[in-house]
Structure formats: C-alpha cells, structure tokens
C-alpha positions as CSV (number, residue, x, y, z in Angstrom):
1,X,10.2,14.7,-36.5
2,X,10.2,16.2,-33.0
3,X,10.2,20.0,-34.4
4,X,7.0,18.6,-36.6
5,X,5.0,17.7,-33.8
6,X,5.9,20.7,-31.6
7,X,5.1,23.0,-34.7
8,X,1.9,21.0,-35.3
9,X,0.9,21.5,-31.0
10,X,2.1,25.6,-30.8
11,X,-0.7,25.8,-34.7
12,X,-3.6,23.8,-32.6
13,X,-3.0,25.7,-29.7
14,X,-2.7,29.4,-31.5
15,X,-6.3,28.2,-33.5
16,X,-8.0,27.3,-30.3
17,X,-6.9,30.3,-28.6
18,X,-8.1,32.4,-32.0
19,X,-11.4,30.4,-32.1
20,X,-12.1,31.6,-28.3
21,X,-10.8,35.7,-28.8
22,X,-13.4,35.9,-31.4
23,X,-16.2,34.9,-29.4
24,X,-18.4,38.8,-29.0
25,X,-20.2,38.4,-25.9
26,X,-21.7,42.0,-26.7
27,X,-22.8,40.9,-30.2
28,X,-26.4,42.4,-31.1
29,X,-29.6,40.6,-32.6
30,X,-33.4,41.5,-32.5
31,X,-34.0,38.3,-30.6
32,X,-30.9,39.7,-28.0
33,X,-32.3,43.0,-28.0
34,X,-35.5,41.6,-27.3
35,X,-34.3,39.3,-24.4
36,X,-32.2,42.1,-22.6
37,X,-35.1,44.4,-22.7
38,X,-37.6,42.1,-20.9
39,X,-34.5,41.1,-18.3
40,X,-34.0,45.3,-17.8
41,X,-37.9,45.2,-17.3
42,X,-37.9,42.4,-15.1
43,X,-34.9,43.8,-12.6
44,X,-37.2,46.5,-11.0
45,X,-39.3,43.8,-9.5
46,X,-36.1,41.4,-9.1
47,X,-33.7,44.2,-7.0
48,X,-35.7,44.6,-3.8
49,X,-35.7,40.5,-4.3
50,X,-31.7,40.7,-4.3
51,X,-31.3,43.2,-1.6
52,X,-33.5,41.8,0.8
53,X,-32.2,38.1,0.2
54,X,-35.6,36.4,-0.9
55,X,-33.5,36.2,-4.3
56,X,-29.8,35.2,-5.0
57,X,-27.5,34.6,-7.8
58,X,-26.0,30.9,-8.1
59,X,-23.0,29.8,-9.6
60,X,-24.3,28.6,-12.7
61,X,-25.7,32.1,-13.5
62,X,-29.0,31.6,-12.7
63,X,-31.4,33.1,-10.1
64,X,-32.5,30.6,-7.3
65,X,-34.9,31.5,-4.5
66,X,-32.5,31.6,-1.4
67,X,-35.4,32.8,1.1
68,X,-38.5,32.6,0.2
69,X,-39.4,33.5,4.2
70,X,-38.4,36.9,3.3
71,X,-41.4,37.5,1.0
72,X,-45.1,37.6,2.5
73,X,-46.9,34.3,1.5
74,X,-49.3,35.9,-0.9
75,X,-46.6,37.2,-3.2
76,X,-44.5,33.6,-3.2
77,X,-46.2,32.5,-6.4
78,X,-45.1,35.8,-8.0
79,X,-41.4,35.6,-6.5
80,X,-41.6,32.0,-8.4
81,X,-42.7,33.0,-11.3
82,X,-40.0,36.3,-11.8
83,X,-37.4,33.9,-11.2
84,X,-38.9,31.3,-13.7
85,X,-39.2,33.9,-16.5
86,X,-35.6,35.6,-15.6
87,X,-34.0,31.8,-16.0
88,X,-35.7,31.6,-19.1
89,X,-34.3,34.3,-20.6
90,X,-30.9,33.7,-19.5
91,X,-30.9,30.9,-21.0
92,X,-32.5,32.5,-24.0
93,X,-29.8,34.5,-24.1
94,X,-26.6,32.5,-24.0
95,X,-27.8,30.7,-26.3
96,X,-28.8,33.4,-28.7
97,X,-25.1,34.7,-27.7
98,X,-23.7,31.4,-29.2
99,X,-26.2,31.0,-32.0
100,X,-25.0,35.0,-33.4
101,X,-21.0,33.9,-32.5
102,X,-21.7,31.0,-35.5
103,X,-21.2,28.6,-32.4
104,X,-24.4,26.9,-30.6
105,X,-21.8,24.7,-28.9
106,X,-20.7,27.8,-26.7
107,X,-23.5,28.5,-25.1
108,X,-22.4,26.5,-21.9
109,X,-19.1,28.7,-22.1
110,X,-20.8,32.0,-22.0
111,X,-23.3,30.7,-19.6
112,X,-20.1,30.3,-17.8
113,X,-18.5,33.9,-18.2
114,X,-21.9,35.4,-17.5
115,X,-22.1,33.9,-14.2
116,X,-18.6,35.0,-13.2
117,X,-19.3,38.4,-14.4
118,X,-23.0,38.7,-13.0
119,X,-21.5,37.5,-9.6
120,X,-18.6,39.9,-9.9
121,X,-20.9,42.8,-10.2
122,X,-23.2,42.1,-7.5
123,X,-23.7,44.6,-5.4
124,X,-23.1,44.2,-1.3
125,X,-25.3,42.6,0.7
126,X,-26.5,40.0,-2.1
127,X,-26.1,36.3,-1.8
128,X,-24.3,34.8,-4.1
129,X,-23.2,30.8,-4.6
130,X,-19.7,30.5,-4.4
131,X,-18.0,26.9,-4.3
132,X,-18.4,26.7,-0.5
133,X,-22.4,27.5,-0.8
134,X,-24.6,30.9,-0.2
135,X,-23.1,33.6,1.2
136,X,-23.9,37.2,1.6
137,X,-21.2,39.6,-0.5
C-alpha cells in the first residue's frame, strides 16, 4: 500500500512540475504584440525617470513613484500618468501571458517571474524594492 501512495505523490509531483515547464513566458499574440509595443514606446519617457530616481521598480513588478521631488512640479501630473498607463499594461500583459498559456490562473505567477526578472535587469543606479524596502542598485 505504501509503494501506492509514494507512486501516486512522485505522478502528482512529475504533472505539477510538467504543468509549470510548459508555461511560454515569450509566447506571441496581437494583443501581446500590441502591449509590448506601447511599453517600448513608453520607456523613452520612463528611463530618464529610472535613472534619475523620480521612478523605481517595486517588488510586485510594477512602477511606483519613489521621488516625485526629482521631477519639476509642472511635469508631476505627467510622471503620474506614465506610470499609470505602464501599470496598466503590465498588468495587461501578464495576464494576456496567462490567457495565451490556456491558464488565466497564472497570471499572478508570471507577474511574479516578471518582477524578479525586471529587477534583475535593472540597470545601476535604479531603485528597486527589495524585501528590506527601496534601495538604489
């Protein structure tokens, strides 16, 4: 009975871990395509942003103001709305990433392995938020 059980664990545990390795994070639609190319648009404004610390990237894989000093009061309401709009489409996108996968219900996940990746890739001297808070990579 013992060998049953163990045989039945090591098959759940092989079709979770087959469920998760088929997940395409680089998987293409016209609604991804379309996503992507207004985020490339939206990074020229968005890197000055980054490298001058007015914008940073948080855990969770989305943009957060993290100094909104560092950007003259006549240009806050823009600063607020390209972070608005590049949130959106994040989240436009992980979940289009899930949807094209045949799993909605991983949209959280990639949001997840977006964020790590995103944060990864940062170049020096922008902030990131790391368990212990903001700091500058």
């Amino acid at each position: 009975m013992k060998t049953i059980w163990k045989m039945l664990f090591i098959v759940s545990l092989l079709s979770a871990s087959l469920a998760t390795a088929q997940g395409n994070l680089d998987v293409d639609t016209p609604a991804i395509s379309a996503i992507k190319s207004s985020m490339s648009q939206r990074h020229a404004q968005l890197a000055p942003l980054y490298a001058s610390g007015a914008v940073g990237l948080k855990s969770d894989g989305s943009l957060a103001v993290h100094d909104a000093n560092a950007v003259p009061l006549a240009q806050r309401g823009k600063l607020n709305a390209l972070v608005a709009a590049e949130n959106n489409d994040r989240t436009a996108l992980y979940r289009e990433i899930a949807t094209a996968n045949g799993h909605p219900e991983w949209a959280g996940d990639i949001r997840n392995t977006f964020a790590q990746r995103w944060i990864d890739k940062a170049p020096g001297g922008w902030w990131v938020e790391g368990s212990r808070g903001w700091t500058r990579k």
